[in-house]
N, C-alpha and C positions, 0 to 999 in steps of 0.2 A: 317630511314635507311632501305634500302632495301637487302634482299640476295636468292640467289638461290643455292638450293641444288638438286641431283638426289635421289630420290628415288625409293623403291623396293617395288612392289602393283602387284596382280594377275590378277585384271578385276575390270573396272570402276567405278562400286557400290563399292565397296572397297576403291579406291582413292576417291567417293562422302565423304566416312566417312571419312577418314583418313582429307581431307580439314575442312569437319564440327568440328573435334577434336582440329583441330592447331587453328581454329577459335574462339574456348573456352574458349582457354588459354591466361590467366593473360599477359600481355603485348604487344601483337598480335595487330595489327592494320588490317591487311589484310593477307588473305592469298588464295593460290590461288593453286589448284592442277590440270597438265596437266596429265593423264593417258598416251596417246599416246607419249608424249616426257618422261613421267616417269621422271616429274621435279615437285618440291614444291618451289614455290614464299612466303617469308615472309615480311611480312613489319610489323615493330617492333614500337610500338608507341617512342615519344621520350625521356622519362626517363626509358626505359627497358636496362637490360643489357642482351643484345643479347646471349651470350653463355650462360647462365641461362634458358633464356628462351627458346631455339632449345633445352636443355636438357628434359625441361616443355614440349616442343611441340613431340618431339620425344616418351616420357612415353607415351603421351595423345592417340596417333596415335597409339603406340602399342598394350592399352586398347582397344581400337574400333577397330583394326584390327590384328588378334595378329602374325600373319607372315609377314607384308610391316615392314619397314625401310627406312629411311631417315639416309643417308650417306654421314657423313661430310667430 
């Protein structure tokens, strides 16, 4: 299962981390962060329960970046 969200990131190095952070986390297959569209791609492996895990990915990305946001 794939889904895209927009997110909220200052400057690039920022959105590098925030990608390495979703990339982490427990259940994540892929994930892929555009600065310039200010989007995050997840691709959920397939026994993950997706709303668990954007919650998991969301903390993770807050940790490493602590003003972005990912806006469901």
């Amino acid at each position: 299962m794939e889904k895209l969200f927009k997110i909220k990131v200052d400057c690039a190095h920022c959105a590098l981390k925030m990608e390495a952070a979703a990339r982490k986390t427990p259940g994540i297959k892929e994930a892929e962060v555009s600065f310039m569209a200010l989007k995050m791609r997840l691709v959920f492996k397939d026994n993950a329960d997706p709303a668990a895990v954007v919650a998991e990915v969301r903390q993770n990305c807050q940790k490493a970046v602590p003003d972005s946001d990912i806006i469901l």
